[in-house]
N, CA, C and O atoms as a GROMACS GRO file, in nm:
protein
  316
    1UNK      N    1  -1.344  11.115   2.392
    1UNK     CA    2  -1.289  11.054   2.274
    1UNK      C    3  -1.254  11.165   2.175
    1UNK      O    4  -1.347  11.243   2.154
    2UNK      N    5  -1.148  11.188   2.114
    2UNK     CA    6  -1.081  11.242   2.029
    2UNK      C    7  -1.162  11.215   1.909
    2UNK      O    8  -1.235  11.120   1.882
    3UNK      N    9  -1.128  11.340   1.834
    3UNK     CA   10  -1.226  11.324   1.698
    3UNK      C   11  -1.119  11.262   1.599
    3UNK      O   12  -1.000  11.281   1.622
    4UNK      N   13  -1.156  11.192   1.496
    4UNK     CA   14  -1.076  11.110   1.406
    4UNK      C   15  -1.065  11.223   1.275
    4UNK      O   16  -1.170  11.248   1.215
    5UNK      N   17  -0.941  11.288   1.233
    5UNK     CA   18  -0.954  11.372   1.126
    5UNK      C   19  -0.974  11.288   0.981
    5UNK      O   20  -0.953  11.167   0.969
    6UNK      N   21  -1.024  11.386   0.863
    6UNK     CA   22  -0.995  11.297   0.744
    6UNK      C   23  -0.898  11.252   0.687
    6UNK      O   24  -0.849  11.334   0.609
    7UNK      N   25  -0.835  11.136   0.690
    7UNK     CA   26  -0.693  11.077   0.601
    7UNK      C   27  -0.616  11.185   0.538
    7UNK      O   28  -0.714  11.258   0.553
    8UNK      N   29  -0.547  11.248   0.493
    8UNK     CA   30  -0.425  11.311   0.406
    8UNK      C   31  -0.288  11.310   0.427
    8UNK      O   32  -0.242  11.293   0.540
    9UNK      N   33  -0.223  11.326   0.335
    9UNK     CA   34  -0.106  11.317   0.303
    9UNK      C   35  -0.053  11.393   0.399
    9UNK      O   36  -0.101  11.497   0.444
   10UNK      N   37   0.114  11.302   0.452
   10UNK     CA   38   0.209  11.361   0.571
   10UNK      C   39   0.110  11.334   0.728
   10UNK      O   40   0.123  11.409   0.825
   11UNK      N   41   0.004  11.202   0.727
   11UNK     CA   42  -0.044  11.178   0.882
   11UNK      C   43   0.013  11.093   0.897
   11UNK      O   44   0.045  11.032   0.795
   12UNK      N   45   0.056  11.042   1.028
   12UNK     CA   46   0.110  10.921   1.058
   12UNK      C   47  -0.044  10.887   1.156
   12UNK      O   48  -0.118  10.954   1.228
   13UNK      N   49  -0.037  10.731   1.104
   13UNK     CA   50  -0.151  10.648   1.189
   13UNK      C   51  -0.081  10.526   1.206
   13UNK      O   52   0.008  10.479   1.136
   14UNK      N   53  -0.136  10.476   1.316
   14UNK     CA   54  -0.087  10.306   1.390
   14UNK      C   55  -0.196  10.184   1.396
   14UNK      O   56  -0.315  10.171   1.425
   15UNK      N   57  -0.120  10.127   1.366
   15UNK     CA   58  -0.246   9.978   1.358
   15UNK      C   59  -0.278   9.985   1.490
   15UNK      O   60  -0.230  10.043   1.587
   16UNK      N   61  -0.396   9.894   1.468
   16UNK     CA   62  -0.443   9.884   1.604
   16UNK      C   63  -0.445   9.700   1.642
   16UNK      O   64  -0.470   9.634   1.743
   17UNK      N   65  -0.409   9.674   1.520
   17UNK     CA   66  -0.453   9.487   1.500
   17UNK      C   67  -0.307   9.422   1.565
   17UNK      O   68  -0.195   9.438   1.517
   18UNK      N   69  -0.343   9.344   1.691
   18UNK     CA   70  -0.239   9.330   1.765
   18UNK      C   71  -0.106   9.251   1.666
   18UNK      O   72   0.012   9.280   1.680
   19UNK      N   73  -0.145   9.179   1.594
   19UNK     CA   74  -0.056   9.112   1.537
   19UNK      C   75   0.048   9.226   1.464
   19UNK      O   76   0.156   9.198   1.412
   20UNK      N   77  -0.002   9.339   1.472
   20UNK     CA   78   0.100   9.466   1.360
   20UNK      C   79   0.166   9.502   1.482
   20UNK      O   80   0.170   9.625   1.490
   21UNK      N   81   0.215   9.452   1.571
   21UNK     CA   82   0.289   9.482   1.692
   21UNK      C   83   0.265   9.661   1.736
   21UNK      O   84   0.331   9.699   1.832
   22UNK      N   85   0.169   9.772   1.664
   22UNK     CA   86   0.165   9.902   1.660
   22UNK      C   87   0.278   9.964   1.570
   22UNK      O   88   0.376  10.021   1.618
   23UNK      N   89   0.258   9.948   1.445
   23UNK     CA   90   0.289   9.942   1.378
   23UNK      C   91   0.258  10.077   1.305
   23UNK      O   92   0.145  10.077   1.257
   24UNK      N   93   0.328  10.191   1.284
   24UNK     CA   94   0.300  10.293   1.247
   24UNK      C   95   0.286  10.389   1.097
   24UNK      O   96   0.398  10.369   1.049
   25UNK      N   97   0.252  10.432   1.051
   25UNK     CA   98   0.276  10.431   0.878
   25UNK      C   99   0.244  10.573   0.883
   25UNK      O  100   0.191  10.647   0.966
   26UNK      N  101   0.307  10.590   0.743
   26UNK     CA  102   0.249  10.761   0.700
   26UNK      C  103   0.186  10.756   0.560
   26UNK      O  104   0.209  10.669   0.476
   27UNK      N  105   0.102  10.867   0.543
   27UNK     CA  106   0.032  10.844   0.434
   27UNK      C  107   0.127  10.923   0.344
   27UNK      O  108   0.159  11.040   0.365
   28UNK      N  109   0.162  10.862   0.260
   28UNK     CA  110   0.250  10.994   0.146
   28UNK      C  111   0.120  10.965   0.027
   28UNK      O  112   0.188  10.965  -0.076
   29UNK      N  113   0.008  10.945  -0.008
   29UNK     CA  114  -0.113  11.017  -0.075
   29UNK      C  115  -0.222  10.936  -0.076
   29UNK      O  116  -0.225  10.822  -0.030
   30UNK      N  117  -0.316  10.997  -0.130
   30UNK     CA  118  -0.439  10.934  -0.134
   30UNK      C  119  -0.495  10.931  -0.238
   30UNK      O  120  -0.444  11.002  -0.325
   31UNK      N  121  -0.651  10.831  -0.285
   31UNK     CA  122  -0.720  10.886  -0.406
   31UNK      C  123  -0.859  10.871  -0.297
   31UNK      O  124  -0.869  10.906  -0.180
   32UNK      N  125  -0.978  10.792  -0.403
   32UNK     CA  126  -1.060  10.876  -0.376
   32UNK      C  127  -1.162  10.715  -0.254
   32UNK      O  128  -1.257  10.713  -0.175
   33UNK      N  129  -1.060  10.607  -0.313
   33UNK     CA  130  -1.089  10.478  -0.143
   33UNK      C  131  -1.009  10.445  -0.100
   33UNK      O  132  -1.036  10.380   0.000
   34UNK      N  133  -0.832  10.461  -0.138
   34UNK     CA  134  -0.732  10.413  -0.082
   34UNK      C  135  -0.638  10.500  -0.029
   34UNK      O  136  -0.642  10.607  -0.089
   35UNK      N  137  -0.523  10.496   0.091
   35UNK     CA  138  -0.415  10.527   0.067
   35UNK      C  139  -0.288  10.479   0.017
   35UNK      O  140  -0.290  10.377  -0.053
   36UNK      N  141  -0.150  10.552   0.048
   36UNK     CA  142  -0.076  10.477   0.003
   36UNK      C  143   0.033  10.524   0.096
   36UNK      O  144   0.076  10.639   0.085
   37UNK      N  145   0.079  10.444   0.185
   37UNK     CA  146   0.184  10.391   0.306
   37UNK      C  147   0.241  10.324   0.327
   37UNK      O  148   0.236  10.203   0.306
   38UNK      N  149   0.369  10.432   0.411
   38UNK     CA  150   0.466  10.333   0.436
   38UNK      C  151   0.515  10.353   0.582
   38UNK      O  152   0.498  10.441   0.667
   39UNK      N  153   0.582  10.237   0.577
   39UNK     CA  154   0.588  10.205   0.788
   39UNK      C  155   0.746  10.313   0.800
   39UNK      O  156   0.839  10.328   0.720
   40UNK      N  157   0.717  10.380   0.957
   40UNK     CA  158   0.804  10.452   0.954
   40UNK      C  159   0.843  10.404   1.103
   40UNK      O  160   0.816  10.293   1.148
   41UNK      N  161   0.906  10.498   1.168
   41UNK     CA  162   0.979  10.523   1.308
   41UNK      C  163   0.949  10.623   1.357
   41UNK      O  164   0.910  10.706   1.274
   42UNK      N  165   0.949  10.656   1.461
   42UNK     CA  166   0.976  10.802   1.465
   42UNK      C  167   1.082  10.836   1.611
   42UNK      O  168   1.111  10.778   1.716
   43UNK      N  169   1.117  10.969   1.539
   43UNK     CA  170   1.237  10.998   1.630
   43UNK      C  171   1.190  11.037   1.722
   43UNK      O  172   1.069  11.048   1.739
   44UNK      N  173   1.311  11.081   1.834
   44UNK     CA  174   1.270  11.141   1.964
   44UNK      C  175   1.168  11.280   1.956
   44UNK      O  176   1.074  11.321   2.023
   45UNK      N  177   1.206  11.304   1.893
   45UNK     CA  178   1.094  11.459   1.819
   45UNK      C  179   1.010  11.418   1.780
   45UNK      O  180   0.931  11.494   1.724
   46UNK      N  181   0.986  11.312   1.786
   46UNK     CA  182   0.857  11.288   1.669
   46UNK      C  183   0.825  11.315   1.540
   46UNK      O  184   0.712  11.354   1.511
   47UNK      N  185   0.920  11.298   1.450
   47UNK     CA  186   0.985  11.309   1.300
   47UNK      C  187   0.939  11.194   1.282
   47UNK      O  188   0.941  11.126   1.385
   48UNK      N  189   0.871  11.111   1.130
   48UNK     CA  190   0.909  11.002   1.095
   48UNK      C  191   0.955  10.990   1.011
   48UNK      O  192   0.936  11.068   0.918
   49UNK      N  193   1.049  10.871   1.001
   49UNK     CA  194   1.202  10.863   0.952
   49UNK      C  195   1.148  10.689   0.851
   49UNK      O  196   1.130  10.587   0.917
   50UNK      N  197   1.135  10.688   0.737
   50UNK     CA  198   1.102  10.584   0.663
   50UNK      C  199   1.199  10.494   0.719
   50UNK      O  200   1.314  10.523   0.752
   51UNK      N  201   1.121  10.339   0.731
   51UNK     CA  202   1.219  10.207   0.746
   51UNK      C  203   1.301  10.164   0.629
   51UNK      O  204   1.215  10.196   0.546
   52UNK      N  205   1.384  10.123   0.566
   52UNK     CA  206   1.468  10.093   0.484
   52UNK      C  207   1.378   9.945   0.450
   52UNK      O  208   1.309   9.878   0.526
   53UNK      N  209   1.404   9.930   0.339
   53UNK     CA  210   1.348   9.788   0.279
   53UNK      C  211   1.169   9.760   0.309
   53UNK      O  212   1.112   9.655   0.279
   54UNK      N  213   1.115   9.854   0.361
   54UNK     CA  214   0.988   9.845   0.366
   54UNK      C  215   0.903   9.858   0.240
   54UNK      O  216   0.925   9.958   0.171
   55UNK      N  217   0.804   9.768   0.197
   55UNK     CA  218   0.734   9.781   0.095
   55UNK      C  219   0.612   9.893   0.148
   55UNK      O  220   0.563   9.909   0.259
   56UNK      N  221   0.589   9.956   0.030
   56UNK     CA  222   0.470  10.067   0.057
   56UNK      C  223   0.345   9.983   0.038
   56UNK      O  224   0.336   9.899  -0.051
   57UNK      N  225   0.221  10.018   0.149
   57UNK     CA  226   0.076   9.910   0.086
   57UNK      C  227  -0.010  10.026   0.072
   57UNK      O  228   0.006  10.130   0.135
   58UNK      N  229  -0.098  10.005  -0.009
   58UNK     CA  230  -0.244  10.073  -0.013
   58UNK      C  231  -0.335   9.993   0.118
   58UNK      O  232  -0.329   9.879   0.165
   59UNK      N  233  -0.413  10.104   0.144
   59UNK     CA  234  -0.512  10.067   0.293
   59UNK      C  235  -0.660  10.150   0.231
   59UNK      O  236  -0.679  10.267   0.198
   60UNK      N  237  -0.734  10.049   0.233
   60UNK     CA  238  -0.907  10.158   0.234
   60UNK      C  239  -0.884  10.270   0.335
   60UNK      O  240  -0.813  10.272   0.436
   61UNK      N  241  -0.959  10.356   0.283
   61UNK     CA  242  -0.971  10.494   0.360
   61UNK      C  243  -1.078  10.447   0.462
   61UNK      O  244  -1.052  10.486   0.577
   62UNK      N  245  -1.183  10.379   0.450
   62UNK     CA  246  -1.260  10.325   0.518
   62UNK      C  247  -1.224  10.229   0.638
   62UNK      O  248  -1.320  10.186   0.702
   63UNK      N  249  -1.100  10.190   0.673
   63UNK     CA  250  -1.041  10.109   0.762
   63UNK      C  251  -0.989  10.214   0.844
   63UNK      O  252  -0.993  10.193   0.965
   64UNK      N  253  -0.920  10.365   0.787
   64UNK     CA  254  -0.845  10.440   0.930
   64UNK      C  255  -0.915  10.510   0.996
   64UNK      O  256  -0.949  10.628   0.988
   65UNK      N  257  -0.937  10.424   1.070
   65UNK     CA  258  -1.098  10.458   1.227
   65UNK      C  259  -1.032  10.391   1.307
   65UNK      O  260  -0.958  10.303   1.263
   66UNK      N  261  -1.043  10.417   1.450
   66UNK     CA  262  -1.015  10.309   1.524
   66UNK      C  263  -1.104  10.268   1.619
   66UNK      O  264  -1.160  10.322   1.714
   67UNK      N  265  -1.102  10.131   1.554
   67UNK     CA  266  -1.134  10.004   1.611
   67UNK      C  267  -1.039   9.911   1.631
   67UNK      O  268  -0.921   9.937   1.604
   68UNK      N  269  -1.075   9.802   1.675
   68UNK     CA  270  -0.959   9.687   1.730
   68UNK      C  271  -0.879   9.671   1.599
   68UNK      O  272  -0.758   9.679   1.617
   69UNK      N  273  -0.918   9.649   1.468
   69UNK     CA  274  -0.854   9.612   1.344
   69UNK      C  275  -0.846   9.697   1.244
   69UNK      O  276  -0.839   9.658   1.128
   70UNK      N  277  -0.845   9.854   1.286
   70UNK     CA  278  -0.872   9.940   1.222
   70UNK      C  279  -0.728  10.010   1.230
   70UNK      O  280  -0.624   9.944   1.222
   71UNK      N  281  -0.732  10.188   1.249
   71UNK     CA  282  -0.609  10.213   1.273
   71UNK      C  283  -0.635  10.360   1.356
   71UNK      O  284  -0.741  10.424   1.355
   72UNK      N  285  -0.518  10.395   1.422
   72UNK     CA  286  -0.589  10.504   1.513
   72UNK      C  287  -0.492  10.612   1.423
   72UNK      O  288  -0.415  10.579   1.333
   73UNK      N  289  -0.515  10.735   1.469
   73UNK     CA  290  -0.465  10.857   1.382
   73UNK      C  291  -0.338  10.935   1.540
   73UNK      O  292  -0.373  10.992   1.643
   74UNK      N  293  -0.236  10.911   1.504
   74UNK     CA  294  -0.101  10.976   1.562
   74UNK      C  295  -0.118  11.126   1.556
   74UNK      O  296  -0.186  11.198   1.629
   75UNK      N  297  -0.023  11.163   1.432
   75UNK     CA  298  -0.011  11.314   1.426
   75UNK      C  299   0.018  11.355   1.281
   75UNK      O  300   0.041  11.270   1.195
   76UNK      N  301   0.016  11.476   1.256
   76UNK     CA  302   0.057  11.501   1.135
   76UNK      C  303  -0.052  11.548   1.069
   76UNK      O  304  -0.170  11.569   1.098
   77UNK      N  305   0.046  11.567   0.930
   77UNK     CA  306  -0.085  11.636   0.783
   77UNK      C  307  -0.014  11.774   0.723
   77UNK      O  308   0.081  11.840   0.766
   78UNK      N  309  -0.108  11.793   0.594
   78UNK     CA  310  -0.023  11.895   0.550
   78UNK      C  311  -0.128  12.065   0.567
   78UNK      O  312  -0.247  12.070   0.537
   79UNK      N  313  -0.074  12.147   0.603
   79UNK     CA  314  -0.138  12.233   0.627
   79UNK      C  315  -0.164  12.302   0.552
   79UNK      O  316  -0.237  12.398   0.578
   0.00000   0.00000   0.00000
């Protein structure tokens, strides 16, 4: 099992809750229990490319773990 890094700005993570069809988001920031994301795409490179008309949500920092309803961690971050 892969280690789960800490949340920051520029990660992309994916739902895991089937109903979010895998549903992918990036964090553009954090404070000190929430983030704040928005659903992206990503290209053949693996760029993500914001969806048009997507509303941005806040997510507990405490939810991006993965579990079934949680969220798993993709790639990314700022170095």
């Amino acid at each position: 099992m892969t280690d789960t890094p800490t949340p920051a700005p520029g990660q992309i993570w994916q739902d895991n809750d089937p109903r979010g069809y895998g549903r992918k988001l990036l964090i553009e920031r954090t404070d000190q229990t929430h983030a704040t994301m928005c659903q992206v795409a990503l290209t053949p490179a693996g760029e993500p490319v914001p969806l048009p008309g997507v509303r941005r949500t806040r997510i507990r920092l405490d939810r991006l773990r993965p579990t079934s309803t949680g969220y798993r961690y993709i790639s990314g971050g700022q170095q």
